[in-house]
DOFI-417732 format. One record per residue (C-alpha): residue number from 1; residue in three letters; y, x negated, z negated. Coordinates in nm, 4 decimals. Layout:
N
<r><i>NUM</i><aa>ALA</aa><py>Y</py><px>X</px><pz>Z</pz></r>
...
# end
This chain:
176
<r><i>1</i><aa>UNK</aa><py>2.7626</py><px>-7.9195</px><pz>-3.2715</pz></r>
<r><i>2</i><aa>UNK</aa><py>2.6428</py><px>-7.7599</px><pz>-2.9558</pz></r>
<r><i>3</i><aa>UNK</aa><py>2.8752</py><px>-7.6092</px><pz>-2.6645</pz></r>
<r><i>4</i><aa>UNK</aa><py>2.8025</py><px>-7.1834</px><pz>-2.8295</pz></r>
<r><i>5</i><aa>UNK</aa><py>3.1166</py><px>-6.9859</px><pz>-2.7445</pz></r>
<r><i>6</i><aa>UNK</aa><py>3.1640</py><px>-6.6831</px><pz>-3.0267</pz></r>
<r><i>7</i><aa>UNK</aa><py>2.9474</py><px>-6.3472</px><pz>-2.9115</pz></r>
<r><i>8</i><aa>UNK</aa><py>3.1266</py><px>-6.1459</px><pz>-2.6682</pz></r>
<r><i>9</i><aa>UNK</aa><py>2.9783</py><px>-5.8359</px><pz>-2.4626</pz></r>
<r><i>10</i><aa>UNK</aa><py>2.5958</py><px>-5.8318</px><pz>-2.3472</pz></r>
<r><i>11</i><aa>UNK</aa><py>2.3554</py><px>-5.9575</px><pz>-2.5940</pz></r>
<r><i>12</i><aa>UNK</aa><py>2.3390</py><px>-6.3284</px><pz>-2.5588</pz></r>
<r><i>13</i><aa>UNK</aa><py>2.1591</py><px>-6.5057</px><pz>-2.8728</pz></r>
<r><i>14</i><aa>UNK</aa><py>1.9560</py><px>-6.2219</px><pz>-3.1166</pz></r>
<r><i>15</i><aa>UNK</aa><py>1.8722</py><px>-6.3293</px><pz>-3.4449</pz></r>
<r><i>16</i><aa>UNK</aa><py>1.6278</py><px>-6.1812</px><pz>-3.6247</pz></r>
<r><i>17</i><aa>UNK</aa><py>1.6337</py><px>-6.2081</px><pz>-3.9927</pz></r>
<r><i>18</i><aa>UNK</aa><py>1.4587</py><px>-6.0613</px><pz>-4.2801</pz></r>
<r><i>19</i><aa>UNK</aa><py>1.1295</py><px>-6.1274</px><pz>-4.5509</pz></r>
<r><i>20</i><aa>UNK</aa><py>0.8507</py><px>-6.3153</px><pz>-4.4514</pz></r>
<r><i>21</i><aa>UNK</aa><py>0.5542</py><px>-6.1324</px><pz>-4.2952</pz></r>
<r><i>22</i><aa>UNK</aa><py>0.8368</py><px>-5.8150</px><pz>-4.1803</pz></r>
<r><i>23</i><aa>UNK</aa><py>0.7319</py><px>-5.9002</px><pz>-3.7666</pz></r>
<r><i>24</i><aa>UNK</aa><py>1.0330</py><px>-6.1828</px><pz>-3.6821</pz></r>
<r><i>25</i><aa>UNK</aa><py>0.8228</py><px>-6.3611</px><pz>-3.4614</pz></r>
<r><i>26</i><aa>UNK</aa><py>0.6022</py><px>-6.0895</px><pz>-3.3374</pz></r>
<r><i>27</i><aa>UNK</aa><py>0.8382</py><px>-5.8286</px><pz>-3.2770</pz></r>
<r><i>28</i><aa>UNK</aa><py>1.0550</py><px>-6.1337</px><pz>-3.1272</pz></r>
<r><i>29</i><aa>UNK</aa><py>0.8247</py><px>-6.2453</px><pz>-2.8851</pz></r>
<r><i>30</i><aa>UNK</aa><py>0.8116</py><px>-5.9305</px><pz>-2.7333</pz></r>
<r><i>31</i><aa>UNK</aa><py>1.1481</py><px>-5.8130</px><pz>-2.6988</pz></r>
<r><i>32</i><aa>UNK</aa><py>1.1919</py><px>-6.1686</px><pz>-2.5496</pz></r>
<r><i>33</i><aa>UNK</aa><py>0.9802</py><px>-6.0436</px><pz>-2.3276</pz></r>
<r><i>34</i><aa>UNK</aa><py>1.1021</py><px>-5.7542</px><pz>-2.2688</pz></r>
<r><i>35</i><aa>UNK</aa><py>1.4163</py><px>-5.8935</px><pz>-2.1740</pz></r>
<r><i>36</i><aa>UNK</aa><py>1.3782</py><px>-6.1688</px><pz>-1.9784</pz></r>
<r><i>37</i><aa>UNK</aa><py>1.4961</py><px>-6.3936</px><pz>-2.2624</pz></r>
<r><i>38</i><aa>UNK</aa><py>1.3227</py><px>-6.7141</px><pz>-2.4067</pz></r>
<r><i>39</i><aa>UNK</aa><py>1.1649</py><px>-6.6538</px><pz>-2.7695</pz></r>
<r><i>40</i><aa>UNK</aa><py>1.2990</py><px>-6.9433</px><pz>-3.0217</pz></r>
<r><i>41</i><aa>UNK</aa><py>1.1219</py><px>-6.9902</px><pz>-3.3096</pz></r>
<r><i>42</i><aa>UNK</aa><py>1.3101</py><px>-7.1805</px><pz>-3.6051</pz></r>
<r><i>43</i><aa>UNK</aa><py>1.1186</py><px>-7.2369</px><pz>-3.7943</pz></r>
<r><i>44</i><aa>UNK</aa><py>0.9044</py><px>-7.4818</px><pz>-3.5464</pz></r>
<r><i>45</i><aa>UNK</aa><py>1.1558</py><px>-7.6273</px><pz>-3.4346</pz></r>
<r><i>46</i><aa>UNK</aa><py>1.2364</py><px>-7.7432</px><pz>-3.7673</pz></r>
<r><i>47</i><aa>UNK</aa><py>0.8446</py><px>-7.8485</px><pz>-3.8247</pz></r>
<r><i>48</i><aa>UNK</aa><py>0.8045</py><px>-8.0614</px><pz>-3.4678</pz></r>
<r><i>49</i><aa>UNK</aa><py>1.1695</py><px>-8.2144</px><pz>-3.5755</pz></r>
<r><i>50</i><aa>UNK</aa><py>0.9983</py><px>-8.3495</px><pz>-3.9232</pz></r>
<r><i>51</i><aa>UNK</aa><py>0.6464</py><px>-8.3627</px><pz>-3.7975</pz></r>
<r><i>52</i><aa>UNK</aa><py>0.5231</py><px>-8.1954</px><pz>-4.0745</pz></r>
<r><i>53</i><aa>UNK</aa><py>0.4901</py><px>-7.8006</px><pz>-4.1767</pz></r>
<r><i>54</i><aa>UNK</aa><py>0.7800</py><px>-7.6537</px><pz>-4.3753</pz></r>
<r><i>55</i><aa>UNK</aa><py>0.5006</py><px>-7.5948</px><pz>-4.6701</pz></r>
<r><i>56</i><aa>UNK</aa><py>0.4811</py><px>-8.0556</px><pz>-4.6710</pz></r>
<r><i>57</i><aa>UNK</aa><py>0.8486</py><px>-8.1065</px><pz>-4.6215</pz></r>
<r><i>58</i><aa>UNK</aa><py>0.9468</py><px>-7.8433</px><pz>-4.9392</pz></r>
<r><i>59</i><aa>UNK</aa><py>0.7382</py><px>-7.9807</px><pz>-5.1160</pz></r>
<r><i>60</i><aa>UNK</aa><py>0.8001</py><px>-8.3417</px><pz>-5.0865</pz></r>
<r><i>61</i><aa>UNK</aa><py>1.1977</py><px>-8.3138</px><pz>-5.0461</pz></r>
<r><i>62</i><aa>UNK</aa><py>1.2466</py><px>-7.9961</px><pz>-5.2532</pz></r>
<r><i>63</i><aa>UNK</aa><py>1.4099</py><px>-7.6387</px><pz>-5.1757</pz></r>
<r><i>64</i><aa>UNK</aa><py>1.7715</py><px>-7.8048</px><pz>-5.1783</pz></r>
<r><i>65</i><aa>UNK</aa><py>1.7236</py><px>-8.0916</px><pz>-4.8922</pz></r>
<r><i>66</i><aa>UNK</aa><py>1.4924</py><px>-7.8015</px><pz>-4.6859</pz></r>
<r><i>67</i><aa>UNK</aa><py>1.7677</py><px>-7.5570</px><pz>-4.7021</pz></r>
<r><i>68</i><aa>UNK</aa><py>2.0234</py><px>-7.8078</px><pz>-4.5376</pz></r>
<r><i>69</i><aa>UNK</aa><py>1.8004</py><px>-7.9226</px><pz>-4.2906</pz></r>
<r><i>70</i><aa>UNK</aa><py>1.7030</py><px>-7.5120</px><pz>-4.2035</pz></r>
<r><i>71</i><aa>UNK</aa><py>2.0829</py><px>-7.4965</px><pz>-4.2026</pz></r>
<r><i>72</i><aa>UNK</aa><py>2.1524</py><px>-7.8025</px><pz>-3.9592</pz></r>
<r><i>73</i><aa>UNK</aa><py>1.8283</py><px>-7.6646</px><pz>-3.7166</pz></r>
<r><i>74</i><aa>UNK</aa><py>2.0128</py><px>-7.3583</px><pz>-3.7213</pz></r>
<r><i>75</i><aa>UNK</aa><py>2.3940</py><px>-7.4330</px><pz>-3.5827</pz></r>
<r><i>76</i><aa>UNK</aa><py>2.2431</py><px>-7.7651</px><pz>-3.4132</pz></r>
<r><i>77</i><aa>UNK</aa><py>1.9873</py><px>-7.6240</px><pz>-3.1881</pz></r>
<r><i>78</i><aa>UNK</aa><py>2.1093</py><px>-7.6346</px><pz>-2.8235</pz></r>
<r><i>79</i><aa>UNK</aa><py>2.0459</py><px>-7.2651</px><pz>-2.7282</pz></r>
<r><i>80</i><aa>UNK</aa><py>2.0277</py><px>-7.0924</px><pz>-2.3875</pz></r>
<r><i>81</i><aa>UNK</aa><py>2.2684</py><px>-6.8202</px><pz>-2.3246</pz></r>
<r><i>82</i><aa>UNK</aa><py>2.0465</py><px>-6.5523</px><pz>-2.3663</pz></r>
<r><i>83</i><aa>UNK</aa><py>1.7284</py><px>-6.6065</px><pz>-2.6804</pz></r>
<r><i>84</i><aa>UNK</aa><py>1.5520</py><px>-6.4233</px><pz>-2.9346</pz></r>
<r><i>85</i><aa>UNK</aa><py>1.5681</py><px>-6.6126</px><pz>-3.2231</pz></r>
<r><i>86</i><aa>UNK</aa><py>1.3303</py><px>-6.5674</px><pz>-3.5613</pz></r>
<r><i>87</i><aa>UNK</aa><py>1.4671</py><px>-6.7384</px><pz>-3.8414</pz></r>
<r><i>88</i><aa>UNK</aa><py>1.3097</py><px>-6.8237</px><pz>-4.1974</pz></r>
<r><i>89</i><aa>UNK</aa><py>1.3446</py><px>-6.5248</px><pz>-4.4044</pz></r>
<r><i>90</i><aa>UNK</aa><py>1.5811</py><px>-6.7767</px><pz>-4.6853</pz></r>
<r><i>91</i><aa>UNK</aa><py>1.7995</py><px>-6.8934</px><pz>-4.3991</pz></r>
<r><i>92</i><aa>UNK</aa><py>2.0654</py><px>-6.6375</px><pz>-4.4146</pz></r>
<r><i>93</i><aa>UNK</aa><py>2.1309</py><px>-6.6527</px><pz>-4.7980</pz></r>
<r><i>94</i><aa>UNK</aa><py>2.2670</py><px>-7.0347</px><pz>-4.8151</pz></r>
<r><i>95</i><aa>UNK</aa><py>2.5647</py><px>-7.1809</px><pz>-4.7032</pz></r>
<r><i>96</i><aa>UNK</aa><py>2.7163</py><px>-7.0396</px><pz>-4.3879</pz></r>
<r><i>97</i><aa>UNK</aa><py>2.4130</py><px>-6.9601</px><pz>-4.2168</pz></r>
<r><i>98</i><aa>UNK</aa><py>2.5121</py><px>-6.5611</px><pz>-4.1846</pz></r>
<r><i>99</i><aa>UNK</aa><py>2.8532</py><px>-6.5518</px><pz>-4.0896</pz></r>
<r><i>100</i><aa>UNK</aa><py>2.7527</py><px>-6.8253</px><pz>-3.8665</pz></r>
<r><i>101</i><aa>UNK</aa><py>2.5074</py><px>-6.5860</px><pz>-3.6739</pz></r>
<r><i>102</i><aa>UNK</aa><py>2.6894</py><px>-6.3160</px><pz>-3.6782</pz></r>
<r><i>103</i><aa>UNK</aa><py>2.9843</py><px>-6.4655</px><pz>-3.5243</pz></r>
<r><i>104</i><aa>UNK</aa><py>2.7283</py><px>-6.6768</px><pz>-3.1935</pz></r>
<r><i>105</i><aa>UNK</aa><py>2.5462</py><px>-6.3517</px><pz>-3.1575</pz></r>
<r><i>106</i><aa>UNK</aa><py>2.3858</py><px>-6.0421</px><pz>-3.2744</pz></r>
<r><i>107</i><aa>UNK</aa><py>2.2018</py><px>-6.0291</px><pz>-3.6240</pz></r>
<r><i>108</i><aa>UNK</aa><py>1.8754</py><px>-5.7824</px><pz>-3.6658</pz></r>
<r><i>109</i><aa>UNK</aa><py>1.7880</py><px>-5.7428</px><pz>-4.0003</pz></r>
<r><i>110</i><aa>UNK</aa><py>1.3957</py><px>-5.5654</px><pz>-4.0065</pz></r>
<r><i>111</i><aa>UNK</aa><py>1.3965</py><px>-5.3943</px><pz>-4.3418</pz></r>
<r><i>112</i><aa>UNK</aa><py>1.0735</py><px>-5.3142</px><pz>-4.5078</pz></r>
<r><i>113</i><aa>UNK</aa><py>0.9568</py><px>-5.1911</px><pz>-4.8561</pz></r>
<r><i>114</i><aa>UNK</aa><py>0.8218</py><px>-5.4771</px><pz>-5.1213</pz></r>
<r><i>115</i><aa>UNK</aa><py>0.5082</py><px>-5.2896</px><pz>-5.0677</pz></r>
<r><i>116</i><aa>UNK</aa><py>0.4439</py><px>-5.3164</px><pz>-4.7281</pz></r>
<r><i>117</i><aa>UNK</aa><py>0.5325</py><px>-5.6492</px><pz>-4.7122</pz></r>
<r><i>118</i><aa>UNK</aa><py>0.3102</py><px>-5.7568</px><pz>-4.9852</pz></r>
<r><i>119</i><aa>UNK</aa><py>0.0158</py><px>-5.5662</px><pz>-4.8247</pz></r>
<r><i>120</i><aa>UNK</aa><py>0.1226</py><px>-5.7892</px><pz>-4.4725</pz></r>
<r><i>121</i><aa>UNK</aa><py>0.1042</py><px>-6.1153</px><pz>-4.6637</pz></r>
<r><i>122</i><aa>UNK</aa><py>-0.1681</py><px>-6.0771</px><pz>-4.8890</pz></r>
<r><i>123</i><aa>UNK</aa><py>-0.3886</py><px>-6.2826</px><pz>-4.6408</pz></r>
<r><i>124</i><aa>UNK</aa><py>-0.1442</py><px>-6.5140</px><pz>-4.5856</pz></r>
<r><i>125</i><aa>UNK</aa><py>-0.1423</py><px>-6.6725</px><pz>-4.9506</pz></r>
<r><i>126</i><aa>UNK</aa><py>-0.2475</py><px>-7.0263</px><pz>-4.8059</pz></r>
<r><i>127</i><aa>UNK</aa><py>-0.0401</py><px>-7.0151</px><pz>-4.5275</pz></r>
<r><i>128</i><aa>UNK</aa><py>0.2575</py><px>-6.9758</px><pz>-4.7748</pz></r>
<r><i>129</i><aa>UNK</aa><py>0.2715</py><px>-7.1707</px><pz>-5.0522</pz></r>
<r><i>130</i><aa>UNK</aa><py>0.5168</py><px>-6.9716</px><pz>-5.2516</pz></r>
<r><i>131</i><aa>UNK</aa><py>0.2963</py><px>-6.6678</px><pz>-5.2394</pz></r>
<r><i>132</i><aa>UNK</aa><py>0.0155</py><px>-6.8210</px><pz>-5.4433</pz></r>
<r><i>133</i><aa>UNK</aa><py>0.1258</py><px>-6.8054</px><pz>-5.7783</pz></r>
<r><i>134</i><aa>UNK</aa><py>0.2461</py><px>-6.4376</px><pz>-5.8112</pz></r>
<r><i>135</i><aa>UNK</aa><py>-0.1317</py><px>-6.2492</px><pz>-5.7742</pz></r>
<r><i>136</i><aa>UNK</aa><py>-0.0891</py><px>-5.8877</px><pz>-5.9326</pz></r>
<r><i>137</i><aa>UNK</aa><py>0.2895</py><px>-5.9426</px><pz>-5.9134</pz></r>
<r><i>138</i><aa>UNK</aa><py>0.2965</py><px>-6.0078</px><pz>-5.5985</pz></r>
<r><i>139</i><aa>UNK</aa><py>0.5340</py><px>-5.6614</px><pz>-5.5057</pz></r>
<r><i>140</i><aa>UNK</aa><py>0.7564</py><px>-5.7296</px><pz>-5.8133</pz></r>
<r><i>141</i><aa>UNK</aa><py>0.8106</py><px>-6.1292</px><pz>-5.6894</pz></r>
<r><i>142</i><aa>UNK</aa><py>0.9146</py><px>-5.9382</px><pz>-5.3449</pz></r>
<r><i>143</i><aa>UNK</aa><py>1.1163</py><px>-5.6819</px><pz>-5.4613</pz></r>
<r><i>144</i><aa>UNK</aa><py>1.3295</py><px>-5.9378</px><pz>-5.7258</pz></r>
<r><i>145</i><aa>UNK</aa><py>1.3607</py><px>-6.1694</px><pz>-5.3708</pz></r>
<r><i>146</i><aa>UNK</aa><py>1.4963</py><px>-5.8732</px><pz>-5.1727</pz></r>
<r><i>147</i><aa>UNK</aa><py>1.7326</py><px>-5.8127</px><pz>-5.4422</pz></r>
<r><i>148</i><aa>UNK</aa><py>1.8675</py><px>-6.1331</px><pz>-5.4293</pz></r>
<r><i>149</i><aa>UNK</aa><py>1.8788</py><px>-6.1740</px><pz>-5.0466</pz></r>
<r><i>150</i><aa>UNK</aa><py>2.0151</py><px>-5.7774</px><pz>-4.9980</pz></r>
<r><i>151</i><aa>UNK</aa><py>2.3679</py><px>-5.9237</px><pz>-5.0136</pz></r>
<r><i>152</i><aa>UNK</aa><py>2.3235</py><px>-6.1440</px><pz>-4.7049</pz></r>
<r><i>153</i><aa>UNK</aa><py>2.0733</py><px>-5.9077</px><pz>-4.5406</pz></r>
<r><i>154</i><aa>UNK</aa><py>2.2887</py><px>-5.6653</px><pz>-4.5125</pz></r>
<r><i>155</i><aa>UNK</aa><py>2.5724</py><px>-5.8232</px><pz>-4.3061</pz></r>
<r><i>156</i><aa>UNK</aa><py>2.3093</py><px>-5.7769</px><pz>-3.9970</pz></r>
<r><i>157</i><aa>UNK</aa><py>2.4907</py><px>-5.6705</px><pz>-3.7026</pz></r>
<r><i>158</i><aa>UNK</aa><py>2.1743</py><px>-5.3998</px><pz>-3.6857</pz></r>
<r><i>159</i><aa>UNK</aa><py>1.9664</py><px>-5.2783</px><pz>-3.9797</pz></r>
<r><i>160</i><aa>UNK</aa><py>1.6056</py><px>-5.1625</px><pz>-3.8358</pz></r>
<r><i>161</i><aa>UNK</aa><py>1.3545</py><px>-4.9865</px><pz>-4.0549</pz></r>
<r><i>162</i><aa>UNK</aa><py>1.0692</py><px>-5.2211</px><pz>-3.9922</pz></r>
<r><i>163</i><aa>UNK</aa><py>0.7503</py><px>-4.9784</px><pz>-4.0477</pz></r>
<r><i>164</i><aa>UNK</aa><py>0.7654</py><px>-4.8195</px><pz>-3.6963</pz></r>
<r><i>165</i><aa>UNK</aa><py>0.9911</py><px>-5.0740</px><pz>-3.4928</pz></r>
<r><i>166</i><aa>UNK</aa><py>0.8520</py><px>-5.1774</px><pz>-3.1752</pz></r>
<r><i>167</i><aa>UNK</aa><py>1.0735</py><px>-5.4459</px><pz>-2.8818</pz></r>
<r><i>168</i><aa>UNK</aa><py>1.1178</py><px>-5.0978</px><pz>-2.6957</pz></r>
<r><i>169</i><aa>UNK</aa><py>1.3156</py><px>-4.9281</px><pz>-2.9819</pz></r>
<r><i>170</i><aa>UNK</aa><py>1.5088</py><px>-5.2590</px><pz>-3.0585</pz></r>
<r><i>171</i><aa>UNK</aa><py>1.5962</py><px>-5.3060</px><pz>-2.6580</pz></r>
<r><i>172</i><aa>UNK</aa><py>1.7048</py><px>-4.9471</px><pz>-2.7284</pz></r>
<r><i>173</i><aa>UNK</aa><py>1.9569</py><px>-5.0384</px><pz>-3.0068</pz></r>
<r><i>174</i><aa>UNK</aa><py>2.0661</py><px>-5.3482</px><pz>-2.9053</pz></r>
<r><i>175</i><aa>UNK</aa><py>2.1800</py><px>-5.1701</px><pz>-2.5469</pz></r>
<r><i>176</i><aa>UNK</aa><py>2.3739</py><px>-4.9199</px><pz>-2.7792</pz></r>
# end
């Protein structure tokens, strides 16, 4: 495990959480930079630790091995005290993984419609595998996956409304 100390006062370690294509790693990098803090991005992490994209290792290992090794990337990472992190939009919903971030730091969930996040990741079909086989569905696949994931979601230290969320309004709320 790695030396984290439960989140106390100032904001330390920010996780951002939420669909893919809602702005984790955009909107991440720049209130990183915003704040002086260093932008961590999970998700590569995880692909320079198997040497291969997340796309290879699901699909060679399966959803089940990929979750625990998102899992161990997660609570293993040696962190600095102060990071913006961007997680996969699955990690919170398995195991531990959201009572785990909410108790080493401060959770952000960016909330936006099944539309607008379909119309973000339309182009990004062959980037993500799991997008390709839902075509016309594509909004109704979204909206049945933000059902699911609401439950964990929701336990976000902050809930922003992602359609007009820039770093400066998160600095904003996070200084609250």
């Amino acid at each position: 495990m790695n030396n984290l100390k439960p989140a106390s006062d100032g904001l330390g370690l920010i996780f951002l959480i939420g669909f893919m294509g809602c702005g984790k790693t955009t909107l991440g990098r720049k209130l990183a930079s915003r704040l002086g803090y260093e932008f961590i991005d999970l998700d590569h992490i995880l692909e320079a630790q198997v040497g291969m994209t997340i796309a290879e290792y699901f699909s060679k290992f399966g959803e089940d091995a990929f979750r625990k090794l998102e899992s161990e990337v997660l609570k293993f990472t040696n962190y600095p005290e102060h990071a913006v992190i961007s997680t996969g939009g699955g990690l919170p919903c398995f195991f531990d993984n959201m009572e785990w971030m909410n108790t080493y730091g401060k959770t952000v969930y960016i909330k936006l419609s099944p539309k607008t996040l379909a119309d973000r990741l339309e182009n990004e079909k062959d980037k993500r595998p799991v997008l390709n086989n839902h075509g016309e569905n594509l909004v109704a696949f979204i909206a049945g996956k933000l059902a699911e994931r609401d439950k964990f979601y929701s336990q976000a230290s902050i809930i922003a409304d992602g359609l007009s969320l820039t770093a400066e309004k998160l600095e904003r709320v996070l200084n609250k």
